[in-house]
Backbone as ProteinMPNN parsed JSONL, in Angstrom:
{"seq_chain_A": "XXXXXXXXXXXXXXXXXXXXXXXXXXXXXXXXXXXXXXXXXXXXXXXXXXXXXXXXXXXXXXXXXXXXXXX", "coords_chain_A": {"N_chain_A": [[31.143, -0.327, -2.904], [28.769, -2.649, -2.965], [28.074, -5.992, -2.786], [25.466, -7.441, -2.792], [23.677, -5.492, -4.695], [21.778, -5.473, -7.197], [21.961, -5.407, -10.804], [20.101, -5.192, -13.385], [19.142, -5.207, -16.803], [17.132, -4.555, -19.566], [17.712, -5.977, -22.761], [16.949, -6.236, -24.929], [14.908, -3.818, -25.051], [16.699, -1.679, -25.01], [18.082, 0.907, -26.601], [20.324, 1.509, -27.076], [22.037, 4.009, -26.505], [24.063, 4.962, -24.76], [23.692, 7.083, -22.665], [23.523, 5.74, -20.229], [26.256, 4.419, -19.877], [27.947, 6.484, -19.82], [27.426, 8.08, -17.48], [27.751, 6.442, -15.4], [29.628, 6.442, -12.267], [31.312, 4.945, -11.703], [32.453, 3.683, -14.047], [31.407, 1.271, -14.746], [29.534, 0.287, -16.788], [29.34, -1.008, -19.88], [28.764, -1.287, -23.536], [27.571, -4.111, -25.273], [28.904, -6.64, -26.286], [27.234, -8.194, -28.551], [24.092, -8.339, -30.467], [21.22, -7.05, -30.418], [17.626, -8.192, -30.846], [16.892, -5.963, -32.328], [18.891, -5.748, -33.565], [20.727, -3.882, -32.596], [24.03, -2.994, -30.355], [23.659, -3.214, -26.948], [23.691, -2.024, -23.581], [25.578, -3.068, -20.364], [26.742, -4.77, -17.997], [29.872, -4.735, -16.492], [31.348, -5.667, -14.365], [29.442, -7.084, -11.569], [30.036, -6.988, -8.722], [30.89, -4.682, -8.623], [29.408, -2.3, -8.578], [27.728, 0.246, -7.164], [25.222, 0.906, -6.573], [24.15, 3.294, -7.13], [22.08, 4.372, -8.835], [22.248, 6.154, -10.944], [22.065, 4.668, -13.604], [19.837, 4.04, -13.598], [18.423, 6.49, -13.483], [19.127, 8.137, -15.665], [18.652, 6.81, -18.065], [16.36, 6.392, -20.562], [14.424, 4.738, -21.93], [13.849, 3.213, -19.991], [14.955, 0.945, -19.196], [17.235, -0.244, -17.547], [16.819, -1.749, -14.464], [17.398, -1.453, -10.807], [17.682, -3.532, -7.899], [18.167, -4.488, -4.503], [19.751, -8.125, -3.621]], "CA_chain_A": [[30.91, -1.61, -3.536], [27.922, -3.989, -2.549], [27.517, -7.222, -3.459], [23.887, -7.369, -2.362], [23.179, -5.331, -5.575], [21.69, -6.448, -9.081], [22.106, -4.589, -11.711], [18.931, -6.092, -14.643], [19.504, -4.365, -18.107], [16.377, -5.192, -20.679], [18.611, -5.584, -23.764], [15.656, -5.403, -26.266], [14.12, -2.091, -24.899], [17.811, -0.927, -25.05], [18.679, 1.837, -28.08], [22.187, 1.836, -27.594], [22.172, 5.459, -26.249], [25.183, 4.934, -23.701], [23.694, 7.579, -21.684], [24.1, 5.007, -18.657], [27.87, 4.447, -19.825], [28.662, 8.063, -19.888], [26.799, 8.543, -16.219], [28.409, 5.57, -14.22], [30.494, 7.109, -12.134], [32.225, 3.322, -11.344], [32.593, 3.083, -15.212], [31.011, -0.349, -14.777], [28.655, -0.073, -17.909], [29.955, -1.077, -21.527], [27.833, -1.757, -24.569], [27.798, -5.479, -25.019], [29.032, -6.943, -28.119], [26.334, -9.327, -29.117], [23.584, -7.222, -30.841], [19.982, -7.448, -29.827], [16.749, -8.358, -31.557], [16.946, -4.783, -33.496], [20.243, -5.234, -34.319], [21.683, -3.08, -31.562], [24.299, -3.434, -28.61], [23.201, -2.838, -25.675], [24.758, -1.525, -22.577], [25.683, -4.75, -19.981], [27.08, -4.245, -16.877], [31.356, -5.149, -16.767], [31.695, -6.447, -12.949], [28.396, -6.656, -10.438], [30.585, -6.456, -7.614], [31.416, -3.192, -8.426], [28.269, -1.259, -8.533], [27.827, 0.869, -5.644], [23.626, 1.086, -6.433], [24.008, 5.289, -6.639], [20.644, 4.772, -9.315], [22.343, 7.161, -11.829], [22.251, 4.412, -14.666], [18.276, 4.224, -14.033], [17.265, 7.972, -13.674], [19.296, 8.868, -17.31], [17.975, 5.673, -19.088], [15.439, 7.523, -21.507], [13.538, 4.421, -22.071], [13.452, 2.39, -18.172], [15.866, -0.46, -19.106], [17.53, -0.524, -16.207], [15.977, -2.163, -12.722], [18.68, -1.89, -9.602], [17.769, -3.544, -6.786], [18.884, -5.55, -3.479], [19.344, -9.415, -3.291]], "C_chain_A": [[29.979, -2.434, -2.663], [27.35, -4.952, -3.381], [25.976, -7.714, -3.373], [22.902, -6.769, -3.584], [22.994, -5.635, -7.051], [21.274, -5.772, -9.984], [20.976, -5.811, -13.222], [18.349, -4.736, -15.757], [18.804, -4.821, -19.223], [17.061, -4.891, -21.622], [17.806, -5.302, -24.806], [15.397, -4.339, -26.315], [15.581, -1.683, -24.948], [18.127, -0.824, -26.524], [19.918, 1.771, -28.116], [22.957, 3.28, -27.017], [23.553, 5.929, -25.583], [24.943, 6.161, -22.551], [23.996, 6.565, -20.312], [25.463, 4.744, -19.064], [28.407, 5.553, -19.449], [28.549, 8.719, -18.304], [27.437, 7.834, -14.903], [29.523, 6.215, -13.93], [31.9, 6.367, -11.563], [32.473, 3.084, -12.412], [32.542, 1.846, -15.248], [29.997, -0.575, -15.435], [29.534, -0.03, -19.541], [28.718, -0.91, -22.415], [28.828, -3.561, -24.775], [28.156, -5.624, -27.104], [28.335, -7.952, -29.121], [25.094, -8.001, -29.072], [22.237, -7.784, -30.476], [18.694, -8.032, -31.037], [16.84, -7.107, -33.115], [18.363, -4.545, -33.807], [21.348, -4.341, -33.399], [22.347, -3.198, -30.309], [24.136, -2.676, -27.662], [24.027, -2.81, -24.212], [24.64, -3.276, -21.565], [27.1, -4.033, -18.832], [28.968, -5.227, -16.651], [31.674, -6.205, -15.46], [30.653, -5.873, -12.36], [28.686, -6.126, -9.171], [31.057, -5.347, -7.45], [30.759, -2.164, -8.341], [27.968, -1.179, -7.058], [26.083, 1.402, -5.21], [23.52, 2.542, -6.388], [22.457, 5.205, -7.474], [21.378, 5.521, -10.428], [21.873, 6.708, -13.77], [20.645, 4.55, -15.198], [17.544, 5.557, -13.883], [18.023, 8.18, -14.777], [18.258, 7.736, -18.242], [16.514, 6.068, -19.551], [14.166, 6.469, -21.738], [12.807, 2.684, -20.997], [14.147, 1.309, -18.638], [16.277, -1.13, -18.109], [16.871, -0.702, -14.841], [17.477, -2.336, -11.841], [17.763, -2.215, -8.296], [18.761, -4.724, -5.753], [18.891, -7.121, -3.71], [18.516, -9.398, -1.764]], "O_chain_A": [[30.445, -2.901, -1.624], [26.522, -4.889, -4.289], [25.585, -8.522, -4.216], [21.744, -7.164, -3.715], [23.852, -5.959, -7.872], [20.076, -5.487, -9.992], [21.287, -6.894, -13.718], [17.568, -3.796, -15.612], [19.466, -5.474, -20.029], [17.295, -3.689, -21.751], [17.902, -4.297, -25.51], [15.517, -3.677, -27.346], [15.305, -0.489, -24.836], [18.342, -1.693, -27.369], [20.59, 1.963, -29.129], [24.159, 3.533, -27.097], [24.069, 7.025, -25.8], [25.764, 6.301, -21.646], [24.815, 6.927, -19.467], [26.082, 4.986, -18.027], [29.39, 5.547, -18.709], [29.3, 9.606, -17.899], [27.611, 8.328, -13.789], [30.346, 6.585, -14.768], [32.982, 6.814, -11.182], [32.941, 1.946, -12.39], [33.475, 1.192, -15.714], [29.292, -1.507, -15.048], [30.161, 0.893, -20.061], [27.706, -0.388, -21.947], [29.97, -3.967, -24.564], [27.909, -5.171, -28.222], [28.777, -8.382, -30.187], [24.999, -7.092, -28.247], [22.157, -8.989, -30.234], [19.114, -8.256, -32.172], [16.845, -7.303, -34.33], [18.899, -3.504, -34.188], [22.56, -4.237, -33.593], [21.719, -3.434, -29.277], [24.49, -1.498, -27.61], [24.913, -3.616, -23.928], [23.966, -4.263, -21.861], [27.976, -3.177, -18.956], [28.957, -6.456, -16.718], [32.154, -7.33, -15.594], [30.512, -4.651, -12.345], [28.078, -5.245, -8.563], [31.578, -4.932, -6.415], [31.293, -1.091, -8.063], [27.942, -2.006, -6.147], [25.691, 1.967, -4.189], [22.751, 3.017, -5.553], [21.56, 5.865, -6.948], [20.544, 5.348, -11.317], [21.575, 7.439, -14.715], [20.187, 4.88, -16.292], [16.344, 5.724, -14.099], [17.177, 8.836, -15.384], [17.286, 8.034, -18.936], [15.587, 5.997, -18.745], [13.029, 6.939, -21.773], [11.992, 1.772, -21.135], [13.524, 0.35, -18.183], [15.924, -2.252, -17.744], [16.433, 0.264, -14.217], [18.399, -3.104, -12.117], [17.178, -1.306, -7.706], [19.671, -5.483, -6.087], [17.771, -7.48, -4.073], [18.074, -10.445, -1.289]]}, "name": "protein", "num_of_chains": 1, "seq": "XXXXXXXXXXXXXXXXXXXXXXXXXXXXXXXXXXXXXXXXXXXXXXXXXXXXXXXXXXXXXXXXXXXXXXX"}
């Protein structure tokens, strides 16, 4: 767990895919329940303090949604 990291999830460019839900291995990605421009929810991160920055949510993410970095 580091708090130092920031998890930034473009909800527009997000399909809905849940590959990053299915990959977190902190199960600290949902789909959000407010739907996006196209109608679709988008993944949204549950608790920041809990991401451990492994990267896994941004190498599956099919179309670069996800940015992790440091404060």
């Amino acid at each position: 767990m580091n708090a130092s990291i920031v998890i930034s999830i473009d909800k527009e460019k997000c399909k809905g895919c849940q590959l990053c839900v299915f990959f977190c291995p902190s199960k600290n990605l949902i789909l959000s329940e407010d739907l996006n421009k196209k109608g679709i929810k988008s993944a949204k991160v549950k608790d920041a303090s809990s991401c451990s920055g492994c990267g896994l949510c941004f190498l599956v993410c099919p179309d670069c949604c996800i940015e992790i970095y440091e404060k």
